[in-house]
N, C-alpha and C positions, 0 to 999 in steps of 0.2 A: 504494500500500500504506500503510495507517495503521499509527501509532504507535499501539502503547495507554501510554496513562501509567500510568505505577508509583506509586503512594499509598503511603508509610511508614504501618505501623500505627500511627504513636505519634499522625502528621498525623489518622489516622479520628478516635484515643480526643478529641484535643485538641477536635476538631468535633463529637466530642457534646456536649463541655460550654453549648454553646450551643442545647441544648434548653432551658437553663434562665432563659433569656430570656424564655421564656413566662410565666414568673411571677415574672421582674425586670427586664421590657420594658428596651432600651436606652432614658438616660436619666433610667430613676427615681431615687425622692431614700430613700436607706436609713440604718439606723442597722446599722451591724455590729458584734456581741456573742461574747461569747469567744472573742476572738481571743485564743493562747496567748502568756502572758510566762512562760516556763520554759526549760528548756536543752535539749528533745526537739527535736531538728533536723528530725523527719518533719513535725510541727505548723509549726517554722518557713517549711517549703519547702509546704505545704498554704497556709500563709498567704498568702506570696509568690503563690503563684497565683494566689489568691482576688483579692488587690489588683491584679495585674494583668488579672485576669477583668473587674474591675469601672474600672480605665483603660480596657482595648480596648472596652469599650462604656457609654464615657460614666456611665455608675453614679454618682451621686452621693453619697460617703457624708458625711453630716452629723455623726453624731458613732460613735467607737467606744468601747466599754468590755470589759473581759478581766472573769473573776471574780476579779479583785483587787478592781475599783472600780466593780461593777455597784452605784449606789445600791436602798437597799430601796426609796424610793421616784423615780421618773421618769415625768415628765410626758411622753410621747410623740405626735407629734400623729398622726392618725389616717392620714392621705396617704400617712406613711411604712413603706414597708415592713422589717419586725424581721429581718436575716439572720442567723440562726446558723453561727459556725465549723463546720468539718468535722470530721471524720478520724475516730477510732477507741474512741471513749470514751461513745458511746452506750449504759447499761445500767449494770449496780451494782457495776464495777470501781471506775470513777472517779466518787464521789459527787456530789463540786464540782460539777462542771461538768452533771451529769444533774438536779441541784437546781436549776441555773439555769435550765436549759431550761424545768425542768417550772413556776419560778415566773413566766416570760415566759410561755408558754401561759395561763395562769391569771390572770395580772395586764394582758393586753392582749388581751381577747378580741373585739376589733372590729377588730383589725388585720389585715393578714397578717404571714405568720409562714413563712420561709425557712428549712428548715434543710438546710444544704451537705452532701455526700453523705459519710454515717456508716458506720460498720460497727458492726447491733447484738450487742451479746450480753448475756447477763444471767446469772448463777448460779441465780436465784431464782425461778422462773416466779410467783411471788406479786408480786415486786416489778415485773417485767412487766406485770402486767395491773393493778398499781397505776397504772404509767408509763400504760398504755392506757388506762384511766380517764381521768384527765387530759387528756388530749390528745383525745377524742372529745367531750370538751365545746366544744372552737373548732370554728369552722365553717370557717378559711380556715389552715389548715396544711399545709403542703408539705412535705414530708420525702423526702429526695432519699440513696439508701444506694447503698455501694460494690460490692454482688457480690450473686445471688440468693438464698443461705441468706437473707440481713436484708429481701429484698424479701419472699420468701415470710413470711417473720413479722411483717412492717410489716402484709402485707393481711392476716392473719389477725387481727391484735389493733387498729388503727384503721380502725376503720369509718366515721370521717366524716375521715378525711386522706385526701391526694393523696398517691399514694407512686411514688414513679419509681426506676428504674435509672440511676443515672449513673459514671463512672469518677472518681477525684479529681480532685479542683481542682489537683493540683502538676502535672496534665500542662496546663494551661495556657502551665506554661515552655516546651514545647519549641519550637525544640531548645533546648539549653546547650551553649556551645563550649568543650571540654577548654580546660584553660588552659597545660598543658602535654603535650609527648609521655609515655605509658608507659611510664614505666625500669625500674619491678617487676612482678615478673609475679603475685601472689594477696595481697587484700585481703582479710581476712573481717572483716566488719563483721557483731558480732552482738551478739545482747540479751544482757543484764546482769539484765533485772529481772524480774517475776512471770511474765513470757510465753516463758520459756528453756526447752526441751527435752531430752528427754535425749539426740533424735538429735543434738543443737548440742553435749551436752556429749560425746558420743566423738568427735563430729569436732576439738574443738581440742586433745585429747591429741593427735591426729597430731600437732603443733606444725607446720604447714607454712608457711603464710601472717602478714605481720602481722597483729596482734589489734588492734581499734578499735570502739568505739561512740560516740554521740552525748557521751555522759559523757566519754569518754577524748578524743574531739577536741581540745576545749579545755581548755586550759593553768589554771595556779592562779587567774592573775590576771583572764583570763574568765570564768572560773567566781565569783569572787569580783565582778566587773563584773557579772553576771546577779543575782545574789543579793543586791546594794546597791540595783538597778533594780526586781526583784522588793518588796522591803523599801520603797521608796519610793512605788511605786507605792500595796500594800496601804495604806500611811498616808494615802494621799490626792494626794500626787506634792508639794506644797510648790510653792516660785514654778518651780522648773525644769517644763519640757514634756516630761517626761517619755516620752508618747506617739513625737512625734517621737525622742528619743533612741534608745529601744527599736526603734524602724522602721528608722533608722540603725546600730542596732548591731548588729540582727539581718541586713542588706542584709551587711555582716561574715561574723557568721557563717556566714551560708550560704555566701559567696564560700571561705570557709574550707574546707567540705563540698566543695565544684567540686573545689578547687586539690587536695586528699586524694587525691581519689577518679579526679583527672586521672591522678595519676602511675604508676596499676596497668593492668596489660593485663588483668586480668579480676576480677572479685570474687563471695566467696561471701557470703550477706547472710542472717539470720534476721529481721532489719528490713524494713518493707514500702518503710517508705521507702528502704531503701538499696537495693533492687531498684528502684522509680520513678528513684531518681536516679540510675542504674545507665542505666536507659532513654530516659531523659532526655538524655544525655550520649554514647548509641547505644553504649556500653559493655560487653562480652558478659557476663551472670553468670547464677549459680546461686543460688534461691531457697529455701531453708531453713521449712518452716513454723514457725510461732509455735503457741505453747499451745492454742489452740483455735478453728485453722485461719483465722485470719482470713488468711492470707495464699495460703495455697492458693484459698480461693472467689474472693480476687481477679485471682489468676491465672489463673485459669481463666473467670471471666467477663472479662476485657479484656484479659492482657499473654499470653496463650500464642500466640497469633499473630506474635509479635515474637522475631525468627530468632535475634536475640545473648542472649536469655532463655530459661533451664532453670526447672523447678522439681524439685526432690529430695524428695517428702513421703515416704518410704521412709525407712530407716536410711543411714548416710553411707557404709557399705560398697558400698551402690548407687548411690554417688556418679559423676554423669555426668562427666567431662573436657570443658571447652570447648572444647579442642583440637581435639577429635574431629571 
């Protein structure tokens, strides 16, 4: 009589990300680009992946720059392939970083051009089919998004990119081993800023759970550490290496994220990330959408398979119990 093996969902998501091999063959030589120096811990733990995405298979990266210290101009030689950071800021929320992209497509058109799996949205269908413009004048860009809503709208608006389905790069991590047992029992880990809800805001009247976001994690003097790094960087970094520092400091923070998020037996999250590192950590929670479902499409194209994760897009009165 055979055994069948049991496969963890998280074990599938993490072995997709090695489709993307295809067009960052093990051992190629890359330049990686915005990668985030700010205090979002989702972007930190997306990064952390990405870097070890590119250790497990050999990935050579040559140089990196954030949009602190993208030079206007860079010599890039042509072998090397351009990978753009991931996560969620794809379209006309987050200007920065969508200017970068768009002036890498524009400024390196004989290269390729990697960008880590995004989630788009835009307010503006104008400034969309600005972005789409742009981008349909390379011939070698890959664009790699996190859930089907951005897939279905990648292929409708770039007609000469490669658009693929992928899950994030932060499940690269798994697993992560709690670093302590569960002594509290509800964590709500929820947004603060333009993407808060109003079913987020009659859930934390309940007053049940501690209250935490990526802001609140850290303490005055981390936050004021981030902000001197940040500050240094934009000026150009001076004799210190900056780079490294921020790699180190953020290896920190995120250990910071584990050791929180160890101590609860369950957690409620309007964060996508705090759902991934929720899953990450095989931790059971409940998923909260964000303003304009980025976190539902993702749940539903990759984490609803996975037994210790809910999602709640409903009002909080139809709030599931993990218990249950």
């Amino acid at each position: 009589m055979s055994m069948e093996l049991i496969v963890h969902p998280m074990d599938v998501l993490k072995n997709q990300l090695r489709k993307i091999l295809r067009v960052i063959p093990p051992g190629s030589s890359i330049y990686y680009v915005d990668y985030p120096v700010h205090s979002n811990g989702g972007d930190l733990l997306i990064m952390k992946g990405t870097e070890a995405f590119f250790k497990d298979y050999d990935i050579i990266v040559q140089a990196r720059y954030s949009v602190l210290d993208f030079p206007d101009e860079l010599n890039i030689p042509t072998d090397q392939i351009i990978v753009l950071h991931g996560g969620g800021n794809f379209g006309d929320l987050y200007p920065a970083h969508q200017k970068l992209r768009e002036k890498i497509i524009t400024d390196y058109p004989h290269h390729r051009v990697v960008i880590l799996p995004q989630t788009i949205f835009y307010i503006e269908e104008s400034e969309f089919d600005r972005t789409a413009q742009i981008f349909n004048q390379h011939s070698d860009v890959h664009l790699y998004v996190r859930d089907t809503l951005s897939y279905d709208m990648a292929l409708e608006k770039f007609n000469t990119c490669n658009v693929y389905l992928s899950p994030d790069m932060a499940h690269q991590l798994w697993p992560i081993m709690p670093t302590s047992d569960p002594v509290k029992e509800l964590l709500y880990f929820f947004r603060t800023d333009i993407e808060k809800t109003k079913e987020q805001e009659e859930l934390e009247l309940s007053g049940r759970g501690d209250y935490l976001d990526w802001i609140s994690l850290y303490n005055r003097v981390e936050k004021k550490t981030i902000s001197m790094i940040v500050n240094r960087m934009r000026k150009g970094g001076g004799p210190l290496p900056m780079q490294v520092i921020w790699s180190k400091y953020t290896d920190y923070l995120v250990d910071k994220a584990v050791k929180r998020f160890s101590g609860y037996q369950h957690v409620q999250t309007s964060r996508l990330h705090g759902h991934i590192l929720s899953c990450l950590l095989d931790k059971p929670n409940i998923l909260l959408d964000n303003s304009y479902g980025k976190n539902s499409n993702y749940y539903n194209t990759w984490t609803s398979g996975i037994k210790s994760a809910q999602l709640v897009a409903a009002s909080p009165q139809t709030e599931l119990m993990l218990s249950k």
